[in-house]
Each structure stands twice: as structure tokens, then as C-alpha cells.
N, C-alpha and C positions, 0 to 999 in steps of 0.2 A: 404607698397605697396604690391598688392595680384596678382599674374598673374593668370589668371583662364584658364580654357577651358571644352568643354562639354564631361565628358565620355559616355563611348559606354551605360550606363541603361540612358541617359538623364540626371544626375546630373554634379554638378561643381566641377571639379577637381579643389581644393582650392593650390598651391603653393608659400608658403610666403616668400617674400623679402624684405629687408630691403635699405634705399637710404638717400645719402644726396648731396648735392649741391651746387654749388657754382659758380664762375668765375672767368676765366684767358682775362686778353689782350682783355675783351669785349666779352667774348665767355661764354653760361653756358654753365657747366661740370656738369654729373650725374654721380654718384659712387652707383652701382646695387650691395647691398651684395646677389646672387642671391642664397647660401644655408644658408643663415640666422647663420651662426656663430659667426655674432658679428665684421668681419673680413672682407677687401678687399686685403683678398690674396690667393683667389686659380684660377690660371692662367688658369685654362681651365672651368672656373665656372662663374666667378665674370666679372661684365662690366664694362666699362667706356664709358659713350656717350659724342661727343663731340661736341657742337654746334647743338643739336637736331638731327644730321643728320647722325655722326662716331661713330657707336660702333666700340667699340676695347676690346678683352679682357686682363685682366689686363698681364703686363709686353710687351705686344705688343708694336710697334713702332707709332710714332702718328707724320705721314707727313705731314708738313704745307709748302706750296711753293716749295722749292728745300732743306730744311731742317730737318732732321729727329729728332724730340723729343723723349727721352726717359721718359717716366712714370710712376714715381714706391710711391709708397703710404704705409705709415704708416700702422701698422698688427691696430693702433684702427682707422683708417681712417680718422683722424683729418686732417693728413696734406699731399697732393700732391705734390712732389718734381718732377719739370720736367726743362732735360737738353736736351743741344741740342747733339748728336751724343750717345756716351758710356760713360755716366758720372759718373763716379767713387765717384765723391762727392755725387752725389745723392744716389745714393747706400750708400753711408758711412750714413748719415741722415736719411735713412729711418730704415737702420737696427740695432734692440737692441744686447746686447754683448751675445746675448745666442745664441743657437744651432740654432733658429730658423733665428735669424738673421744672422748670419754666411753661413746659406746655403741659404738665399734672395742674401748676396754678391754673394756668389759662382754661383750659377742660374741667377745672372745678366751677368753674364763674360759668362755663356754659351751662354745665350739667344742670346747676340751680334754678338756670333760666329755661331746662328743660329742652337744651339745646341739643344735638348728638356731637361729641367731643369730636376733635380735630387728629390727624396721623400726620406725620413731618413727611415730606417730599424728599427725599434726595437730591433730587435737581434743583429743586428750588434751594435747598440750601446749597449746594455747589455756586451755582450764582449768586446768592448768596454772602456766600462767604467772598465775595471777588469785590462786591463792593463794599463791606465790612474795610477790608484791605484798602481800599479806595481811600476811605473815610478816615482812615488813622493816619493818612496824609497829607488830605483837604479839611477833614473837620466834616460836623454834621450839614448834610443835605441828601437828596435824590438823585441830582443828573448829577452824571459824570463828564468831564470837559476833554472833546476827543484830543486833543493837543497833551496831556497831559503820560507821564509814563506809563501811569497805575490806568490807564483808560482800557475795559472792555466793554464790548456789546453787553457782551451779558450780565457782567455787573452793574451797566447804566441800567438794564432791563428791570432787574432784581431793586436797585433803585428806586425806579419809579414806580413799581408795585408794591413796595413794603410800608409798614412804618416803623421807626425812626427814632430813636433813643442815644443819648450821651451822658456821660459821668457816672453810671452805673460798675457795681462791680462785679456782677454777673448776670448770666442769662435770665435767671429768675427777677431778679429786680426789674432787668427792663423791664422785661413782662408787666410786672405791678406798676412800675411807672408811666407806662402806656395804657391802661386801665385807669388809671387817675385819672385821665385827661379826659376831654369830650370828645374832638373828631377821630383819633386814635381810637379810642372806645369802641365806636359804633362800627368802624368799619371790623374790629375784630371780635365782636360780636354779629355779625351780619347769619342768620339762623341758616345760612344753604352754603354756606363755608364748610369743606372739606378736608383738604388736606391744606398745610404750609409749611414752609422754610423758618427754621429759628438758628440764627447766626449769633454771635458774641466776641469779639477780641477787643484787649482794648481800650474799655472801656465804651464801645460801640455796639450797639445793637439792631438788630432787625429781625422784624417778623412780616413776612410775607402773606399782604390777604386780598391781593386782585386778581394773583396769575394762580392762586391754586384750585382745584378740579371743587366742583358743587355738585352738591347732594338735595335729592328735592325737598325741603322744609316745609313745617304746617305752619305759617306765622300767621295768626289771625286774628290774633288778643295783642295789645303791648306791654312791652317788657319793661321793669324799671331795674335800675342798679343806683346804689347797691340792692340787692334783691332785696322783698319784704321775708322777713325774718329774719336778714343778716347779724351774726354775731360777729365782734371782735372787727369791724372795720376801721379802716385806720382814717383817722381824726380829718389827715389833713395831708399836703402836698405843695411842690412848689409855686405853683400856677404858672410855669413856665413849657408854651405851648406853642407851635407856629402851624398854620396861622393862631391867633388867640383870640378867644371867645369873651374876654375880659378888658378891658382896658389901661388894665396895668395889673404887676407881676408884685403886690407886699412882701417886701423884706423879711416878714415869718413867713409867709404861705398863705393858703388858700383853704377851706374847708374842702372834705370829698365830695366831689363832684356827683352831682344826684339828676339823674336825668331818665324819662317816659319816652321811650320810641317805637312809634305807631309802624305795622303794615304800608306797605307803599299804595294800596287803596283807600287808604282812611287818611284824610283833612282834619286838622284841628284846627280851629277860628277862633279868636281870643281867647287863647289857652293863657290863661295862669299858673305858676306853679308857685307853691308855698311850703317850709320847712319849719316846723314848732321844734321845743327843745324841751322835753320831759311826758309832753301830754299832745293829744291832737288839738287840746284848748294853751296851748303854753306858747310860750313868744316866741314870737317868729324874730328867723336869723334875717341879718341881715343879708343881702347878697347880690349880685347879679344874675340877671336870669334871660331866656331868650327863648325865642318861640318858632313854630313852621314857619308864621307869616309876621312875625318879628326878628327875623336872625339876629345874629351876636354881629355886630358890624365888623369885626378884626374876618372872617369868614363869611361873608356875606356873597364874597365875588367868587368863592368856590364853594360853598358849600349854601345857596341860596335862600333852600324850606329847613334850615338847621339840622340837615339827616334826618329832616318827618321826626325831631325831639322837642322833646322840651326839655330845657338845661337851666341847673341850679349852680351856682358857684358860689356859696360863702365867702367873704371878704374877710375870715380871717379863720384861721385853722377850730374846726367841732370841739367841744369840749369830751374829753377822755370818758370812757366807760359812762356815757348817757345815752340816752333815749333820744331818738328825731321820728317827727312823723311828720312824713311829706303828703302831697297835696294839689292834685291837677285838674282842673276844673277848663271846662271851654263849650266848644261847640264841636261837635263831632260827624260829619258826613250830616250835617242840618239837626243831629238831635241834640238835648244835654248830655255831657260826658262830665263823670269825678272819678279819680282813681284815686284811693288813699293806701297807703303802706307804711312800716315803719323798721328801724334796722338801728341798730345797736354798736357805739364806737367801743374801740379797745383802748390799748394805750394810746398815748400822744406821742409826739415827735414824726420827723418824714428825713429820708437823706437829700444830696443835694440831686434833681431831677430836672432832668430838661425834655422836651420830644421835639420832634416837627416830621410835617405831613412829608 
């Protein structure tokens, strides 16, 4: 497929694209590789038309009635996985165990949140990967010990900017296993994050989110995760987190970690947070929780206002394919503040996941 148009001497500006086709639910769907890479995945390039009449470019939301579909497509464009709300299975299925797919996960979690998706550094993975290599001979942490053989600047640097993952079996996993957690979380969700570095060997991982380049963000509302309308999130986790926001790691696990974080202008003052199981009126989980001006005492001495969140942690893993509806009530810059939302688990089970900061 050739999009033309007339340049300014009267010849055809020739610009070639590549397209394939198909249909959902009685509807065709066109998939425009519009710089010809072989590839339906660069989010501000590539199209999806839908029913001859919706373009949307690729990872956009695709509203049908009162329902929001998410769209996310294979890097060879074979297969289109569409859910309804923030489907975390779909993301799981579209993306491979590499860097690339790892940050499709990661860029779907922002996208929900309305965030603009992240591009990998080169550099930052170059350093990178030095303390990757570091790591598979000391074991998980940040600094590098200059005594040591595997010791570089640049990999203590890439170190101390990233976070931090072990036992994983690929790139993508970390990713999700660092999303589990709480202070992992927030720093790679921070809405003016750019570009970073995604490393993997190993069994080791790192994602770099202090040294990479910012982009100016609208953040003015807060954000909760899992997002409200999330489909198919996963139950649960190991609770195994440094520093940890819990005071001890349960032999199953933990529930998904549900947490509200405010603008770095906005105060929350006895903020509560609350988690029902089926209904906004249904029983509350049990859990640990923590606040700005209550932090989780395991992070207390580094991370002081809790990342401006409020953090839920279940004491023991969600139950499968049900309903939560969370629930944040306080004081907000002197007014009343409630934010309620709700999201949706999948299967049950978590592999074995560890992080640290």
C-alpha cells in the first residue's frame, strides 16, 4: 500500500506502507505499518482502522458503546489481542520475554494511566547491562564495591539509578515483578519519565528510572494502580521488597498491591485506604496499609511522605477472577478528598519474585 501526494516541482511523493486485515465481531479491521518496519508498533506512527470509519493509532483505546477496548498487537502483527478495560492478559500475550516486550508491558500500565509511553536509551542500557554482569556475581543490590573485578563507574552509576529485580526468567517478568511492589512502582510510573534502560541476564534485571531524559507531564489528578477498570490482574505476589513496606513476607504471598498517588502539590491527612471484595458494600480485606503522613515503617527513613501514596497490601494473595473496590478517603490540601475505583483479578498463582530499591 503507497500513500502518495504532489511535491512542490509536480512529482509523487512516493511513501510506502505496509497493511493487513481482518475482522472482529463482523467489523474489518486494518493494521497500517505506516514506516514500513516490518512492525505494528510505533504508537505515534502505526494505525489501526476500525470498521472503515475509527482510526486510532496503535495502543490507543478503541470505544465501542459504553466499553472501552484495549488493543495491543503482536511486534509481527499476526495476532490482535483486544480486552475490554486495562487487560493485563493482553499485554501478557502480546509481549515476548525481551527488553522489548518488557517495556510494551511497562507502556501499557502507563498508557491506562494516561501517561506518554517510555523509548529505551542505549546508554542507559549499555551501563546497564555492566551492572547486570556485576550482579550475577555479587547477588542483588545497587552499589558496586570498587575492590571488586566486575567493578565499573558506570555500572555502580546504572546501579544506583535503577530498580532491581532477581529470580525472574525474563525481561518481561521483571518488569511485572517490579510493578507488584510499592516503592518500585512509583518511581516507574513517575508521569515525566522519558526514556530508560531495560537490562536482563541471569536471572537479573534492571530498569533504569532516575538517569533517563523527562518529558514535561500534566499530573494534576492522582493516579491509582491497578487502574480503575482493570481486567485480569494478577491476584497476588511475593511481598518480597527492600526496603519493605510490610512487616513480614507470608510464605504464599501477598495480595496486589493497590495504591493512590497524589501530585507532589497535594497533601493527604489522615488518609485511609479501604479494599471490599465483590461490592463497594462487601468485606473489607484484610491488610496493611500506609499513608503520606503515616509511612510503612520498613521505608520510612527513605522514602518518608510514602511517594505522596497511599498503599494497600493484603495479607494474603486476592481471590481469582473477583471484583475489589478500593476506597481513599482523607483530607486533601484542607478539603474532603474520596476516591473510589474498582478492577478486576484473573487467575491465581505468582512465580518466585524478589526486588530491592
Amino acid at each position: 500500500m503507497d500513500d502518495g501526494a504532489r511535491g512542490g516541482d509536480g512529482g509523487l511523493l512516493v511513501r510506502s506502507a505496509q497493511a493487513r486485515q481482518g475482522a472482529w465481531n463482523g467489523k474489518q479491521i486494518v493494521l497500517i505499518d505506516m514506516n514500513s518496519n516490518g512492525r505494528y508498533d510505533d504508537a505515534g506512527v502505526d494505525q489501526l482502522i476500525f470498521d472503515k470509519t475509527t482510526v486510532l493509532k496503535i495502543g490507543e483505546e478503541l470505544v465501542l458503546g459504553k466499553d472501552k477496548w484495549s488493543a495491543k498487537i503482536t511486534p509481527s502483527g499476526n495476532l490482535l489481542v483486544l480486552g475490554k478495560g486495562m487487560d493485563f492478559s493482553a499485554a501478557m500475550q502480546v509481549a515476548d520475554g525481551g527488553p522489548e516486550g518488557a517495556l510494551e508491558v511497562w507502556n501499557t500500565v502507563r498508557r491506562a494511566l494516561k501517561m506518554h509511553p517510555l523509548t529505551r536509551d542505549p546508554e542507559l542500557e549499555r551501563i546497564g547491562a555492566l551492572h547486570v554482569k556485576y550482579m550475577m556475581k555479587h547477588g542483588l543490590g545497587h552499589g558496586e564495591d570498587k575492590g571488586a573485578p566486575e567493578y565499573t563507574a558506570d555500572g555502580h552509576r546504572a546501579g544506583m539509578s535503577s530498580v532491581l529485580s532477581a529470580g525472574q526468567s525474563c525481561a518481561r517478568d521483571a518488569i511485572l515483578s517490579l510493578l507488584d511492589t510499592f516503592y518500585h512502582r512509583i518511581q516507574m510510573l513517575q508521569p515525566d519519565l522519558a526514556t530508560t534502560g531495560i537490562n536482563f541476564e541471569g536471572g537479573f534485571g534492571g530498569a533504569n528510572t532516575l538517569a533517563g531524559a523527562k518529558r514535561k507531564a500534566d499530573f494534576s489528578e492522582p493516579f491509582a494502580y491497578p487502574p480503575d477498570g482493570a481486567a485480569l490482574v494478577r491476584p497476588g505476589w511475593s511481598g518480597h521488597e527492600g526496603p519493605s513496606p510490610i512487616p513480614e513476607a507470608p510464605q504464599g504471598g501477598v495480595g496486589q498491591t493497590v495504591t493512590l498517588t497524589f501530585p507532589g502539590g497535594q497533601r493527604l491527612k489522615g488518609g485511609v485506604i479501604t479494599l471490599k471484595e465483590g461490592s463497594a458494600s462487601g468485606t473489607a480485606v484484610d491488610a496493611w496499609t500506609s499513608a503520606p503522613d503515616k509511612p510503612a515503617p520498613g521505608g520510612a527513613g527513605m522514602f518518608g511522605d510514602n511517594m505522596n501514596s497511599m498503599c494497600l497490601i493484603a495479607k494474603a494473595p486476592l481471590k481469582p477472577e473477583t471484583r475489589y473496590f478500593a476506597e481513599v478517603t482523607g483530607d486533601l490540601n484542607g478539603k474532603p478528598f474520596t476516591h473510589t475505583w474498582s478492577f478486576k483479578t484473573g487467575q491465581g498463582g505468582f512465580g518466585r519474585r524478589r526486588a530491592s530499591r
